[in-house]
N, C-alpha and C positions, 0 to 999 in steps of 0.2 A: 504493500500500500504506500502511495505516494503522500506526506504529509498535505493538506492544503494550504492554499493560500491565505492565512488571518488578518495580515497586518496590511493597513493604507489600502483596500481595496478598493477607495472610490479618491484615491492622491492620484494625479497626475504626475506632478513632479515634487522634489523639492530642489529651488533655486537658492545657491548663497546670497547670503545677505550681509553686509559688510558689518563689523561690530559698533555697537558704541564708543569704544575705543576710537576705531579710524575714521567713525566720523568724527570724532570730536576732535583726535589729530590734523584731518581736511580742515575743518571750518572751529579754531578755538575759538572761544571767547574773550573779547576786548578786554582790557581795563575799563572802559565804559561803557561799554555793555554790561562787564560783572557789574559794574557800581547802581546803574540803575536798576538793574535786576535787586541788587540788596537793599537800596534804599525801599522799590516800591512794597518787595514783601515787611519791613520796619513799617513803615508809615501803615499798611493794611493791619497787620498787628495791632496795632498802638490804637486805631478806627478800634478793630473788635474787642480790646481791652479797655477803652472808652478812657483812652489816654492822647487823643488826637480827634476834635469835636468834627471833623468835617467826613461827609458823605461821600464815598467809593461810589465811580461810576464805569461798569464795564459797557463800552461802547464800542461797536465797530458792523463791520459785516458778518451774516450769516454764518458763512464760510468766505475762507480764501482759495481763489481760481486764478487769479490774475498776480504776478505777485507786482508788476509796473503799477497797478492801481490801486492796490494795497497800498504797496509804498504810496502813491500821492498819497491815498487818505491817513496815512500813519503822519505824513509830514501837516496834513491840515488840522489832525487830532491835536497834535505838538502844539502848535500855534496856540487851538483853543483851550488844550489842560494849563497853559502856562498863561492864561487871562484870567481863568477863576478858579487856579488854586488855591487859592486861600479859604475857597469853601467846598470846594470840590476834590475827590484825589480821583483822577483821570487813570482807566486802564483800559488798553485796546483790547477788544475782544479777537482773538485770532485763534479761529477754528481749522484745523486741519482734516477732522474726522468726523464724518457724520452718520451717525446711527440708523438704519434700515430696519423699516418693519421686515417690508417683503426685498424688493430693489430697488437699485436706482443708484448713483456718482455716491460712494462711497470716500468720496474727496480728496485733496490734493496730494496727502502723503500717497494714499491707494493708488492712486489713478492720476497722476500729477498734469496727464499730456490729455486727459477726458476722450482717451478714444478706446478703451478697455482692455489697455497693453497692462495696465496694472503692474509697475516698473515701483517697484515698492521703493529699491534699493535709491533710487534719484528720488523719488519722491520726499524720503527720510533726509535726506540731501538739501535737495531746497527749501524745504520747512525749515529748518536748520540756518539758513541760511537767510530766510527771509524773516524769522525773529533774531537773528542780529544787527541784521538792518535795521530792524523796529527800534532793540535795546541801545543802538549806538545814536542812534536822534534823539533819545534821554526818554521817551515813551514806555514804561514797563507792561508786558503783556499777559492777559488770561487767556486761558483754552479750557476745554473739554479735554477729560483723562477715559479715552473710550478705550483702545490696545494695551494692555500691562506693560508690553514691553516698550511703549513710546518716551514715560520718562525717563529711561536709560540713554535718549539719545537726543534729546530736548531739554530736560528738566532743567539745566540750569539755566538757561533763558525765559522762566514763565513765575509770576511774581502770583499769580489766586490761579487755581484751578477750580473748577467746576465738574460734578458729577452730574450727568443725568439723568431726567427720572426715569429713564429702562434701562439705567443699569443704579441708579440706586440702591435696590435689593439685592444687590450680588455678592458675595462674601468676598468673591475675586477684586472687587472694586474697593469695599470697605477697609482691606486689607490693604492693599495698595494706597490707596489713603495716608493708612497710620502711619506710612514711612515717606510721604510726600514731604521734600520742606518748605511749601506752601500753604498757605491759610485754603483751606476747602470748602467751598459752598454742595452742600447737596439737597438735590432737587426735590419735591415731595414727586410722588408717584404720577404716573398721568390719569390716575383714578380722581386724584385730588389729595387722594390720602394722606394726612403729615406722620403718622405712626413710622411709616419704613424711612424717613430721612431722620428725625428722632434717633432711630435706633440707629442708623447708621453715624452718625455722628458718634452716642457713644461707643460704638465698634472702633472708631476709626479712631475713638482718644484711647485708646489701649495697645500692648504690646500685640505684637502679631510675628507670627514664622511660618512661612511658608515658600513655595517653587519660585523661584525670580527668575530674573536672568542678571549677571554682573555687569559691568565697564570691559570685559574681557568675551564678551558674549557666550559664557560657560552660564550653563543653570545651575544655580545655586539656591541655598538655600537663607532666605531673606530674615532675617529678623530685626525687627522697629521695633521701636520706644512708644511710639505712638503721637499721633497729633493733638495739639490741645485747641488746635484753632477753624474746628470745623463749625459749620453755623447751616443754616434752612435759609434754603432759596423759592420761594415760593411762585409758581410759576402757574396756577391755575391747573384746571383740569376736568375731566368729562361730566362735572358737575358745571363748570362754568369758572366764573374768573375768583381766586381768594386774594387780593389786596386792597379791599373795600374796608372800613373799620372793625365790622361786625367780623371778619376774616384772618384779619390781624388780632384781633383780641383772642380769638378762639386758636390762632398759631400762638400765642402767647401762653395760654392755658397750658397746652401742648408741650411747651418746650420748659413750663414751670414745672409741668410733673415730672420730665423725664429728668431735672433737676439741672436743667443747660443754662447757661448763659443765653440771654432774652436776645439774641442778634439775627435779625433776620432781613437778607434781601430779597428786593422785589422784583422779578423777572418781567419787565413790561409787554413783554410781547407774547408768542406762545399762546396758552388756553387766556391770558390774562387780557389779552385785545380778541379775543375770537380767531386769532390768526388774521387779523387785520392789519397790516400796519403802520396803517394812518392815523388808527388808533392810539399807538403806543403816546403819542406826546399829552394825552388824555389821562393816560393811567398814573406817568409823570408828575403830573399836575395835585393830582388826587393826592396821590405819596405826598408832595410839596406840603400839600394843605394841612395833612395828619402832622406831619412832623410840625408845624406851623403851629396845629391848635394843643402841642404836647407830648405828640408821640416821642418816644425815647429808643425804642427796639428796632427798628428802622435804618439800619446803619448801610445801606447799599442799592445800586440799583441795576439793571440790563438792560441794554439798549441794542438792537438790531438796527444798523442803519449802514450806508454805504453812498458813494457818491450819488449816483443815481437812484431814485427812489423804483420799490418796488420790484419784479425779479421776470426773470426769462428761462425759456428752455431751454436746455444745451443742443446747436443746429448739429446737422452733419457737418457743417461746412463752419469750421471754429472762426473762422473769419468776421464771419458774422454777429460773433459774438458782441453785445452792447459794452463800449468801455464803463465799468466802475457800476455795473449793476447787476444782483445777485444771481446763481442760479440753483440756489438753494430755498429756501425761504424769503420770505418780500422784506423788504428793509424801508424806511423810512429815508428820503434824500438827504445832502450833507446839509442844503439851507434851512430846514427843517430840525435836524439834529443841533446846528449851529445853534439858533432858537431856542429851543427847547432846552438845552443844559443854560444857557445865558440867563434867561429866567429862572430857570429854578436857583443857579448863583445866585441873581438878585432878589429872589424871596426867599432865602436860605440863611445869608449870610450875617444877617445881625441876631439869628435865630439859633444856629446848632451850637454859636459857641456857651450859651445857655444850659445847655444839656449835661455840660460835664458838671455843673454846680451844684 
């Protein structure tokens, strides 16, 4: 008898893929790059310890496809974090991965060239590459932590990470987490549910060991301390939008049993606008007002927006493609986005430094 076949029956291949190590040898990190990478995760810190009165605002595109227009808009973000900092702390949102129910552009590290050559290794590359651009214009950046193995070969370029809520509930995430040296926001569920980011929080402030992979591209076996700076991102969900008062009070309830610290941001776009988002500077506004009439818990917010307002489908023909407009999710345009943080600075600003009193 011939043994049979068990193992990878439905693998095609496996292609090498370059280490952490040698990309990080290709593409190090600056002096100023590191600097702004450490100042912005301090300052994030300091916001969630309620040692730094002003409001985090992650802003940017959906995802990143383009990185020529990423970079404009990472140079026009610069301009505006550095007009109202002083009440504002500005982080570009820079998405490389994005999560599929069924299918669809699995995003720039995956699929970097969008024709489903799926060239992972260049993709990991210019990701790489186009958050040192960001960190060397003094701009510190957030992302989504969807692949375990992605902060091996990024992480020290990205100042908040974000969990999503389909993967929230993962233990592989949670885990991951604990050893992030990032402040983490995670997502409530896309139920609506705040119970699984609760709990993932406290997963993610505890020790954890488990399968990694090293700086040497060997798996290894991981063991963290644990994070102490995860917080609930509240992003709505198949109930409808939770950043309303009545919403916030009841995430507050929430996050007083599981015994957290009361810090939670507000994800404006998502279930939170209907998937609108024209919406989003509405939701903005609302937040403004809470924190305005007293809110305390409220230390952050997200913003989808990108040059051009609103998003497109990816053609056959890339050419075609629209400069500086999503084709992931709809975004809000830049003179919109302009807008909308400018105002909320000038109804903010003789207000948050209040809050630490």
């Amino acid at each position: 008898m011939t043994t049979p076949n068990l193992e990878n029956i439905n693998v095609s291949a496996f292609d090498n893929m370059p280490t952490p190590a040698e990309i990080h040898a290709k593409l190090p990190i600056s002096d100023k790059a590191g600097k702004t990478v450490n100042h912005g995760r301090n300052l994030l810190r300091k916001i969630l310890d309620r040692k730094d009165h002003r409001l985090f605002v992650v802003v940017g595109p959906c995802s990143i496809h383009d990185p020529v227009a990423g970079l404009d808009y990472a140079h026009r973000l610069k301009k505006l974090a550095d007009e109202v900092g002083d009440t504002l702390q500005i982080i570009m949102r820079v998405y490389f991965e994005k999560p599929r129910t069924t299918v669809g552009w699995k995003g720039y590290i995956n699929d970097p060239f969008m024709d489903d050559s799926f060239q992972v290794n260049v993709g990991m590359e210019k990701a790489r590459e186009f958050l040192l651009q960001v960190n060397e214009i003094g701009l510190p950046a957030g992302t989504e932590a969807l692949d375990p193995y992605g902060p091996q070969y990024y992480g020290d370029l990205i100042a908040w990470t974000a969990i999503g809520a389909r993967t929230t509930e993962s233990q592989t995430h949670r885990e991951m987490s604990s050893g992030l040296s990032t402040p983490v926001g995670f997502k409530n569920a896309t139920s609506g549910d705040l119970t699984v980011a609760t709990n993932a929080i406290l997963s993610a402030s505890r020790p954890h060991s488990f399968l990694g992979l090293n700086n040497e591209g060997r798996v290894a076996i991981v063991r963290t301390t644990g994070n102490p700076h995860g917080h609930i991102v509240l992003r709505g969900g198949e109930s409808g939008p939770n950043y309303d008062t009545v919403s916030i009070a009841m995430a507050e309830a929430a996050i007083a049993k599981a015994k957290l610290p009361a810090n939670i941001v507000v994800d404006c776009s998502h279930a939170n606008s209907s998937k609108k988002p024209e919406l989003q500077p509405l939701v903005m506004a609302d937040v403004v007002n809470q924190i305005r009439a007293g809110n305390k818990s409220i230390l952050g917010v997200m913003i989808e927006s990108n040059i051009e307002a609103g998003n497109q489908p990816i053609p056959a023909d890339l050419k075609q493609l629209k400069y500086g407009c999503s084709v992931t999710d709809g975004c809000i345009g830049w003179e919109t986005t302009e807008k909308t943080i400018r105002d909320a600075a000038v109804l903010l600003r003789d207000v948050l430094p209040e809050r630490l009193s």
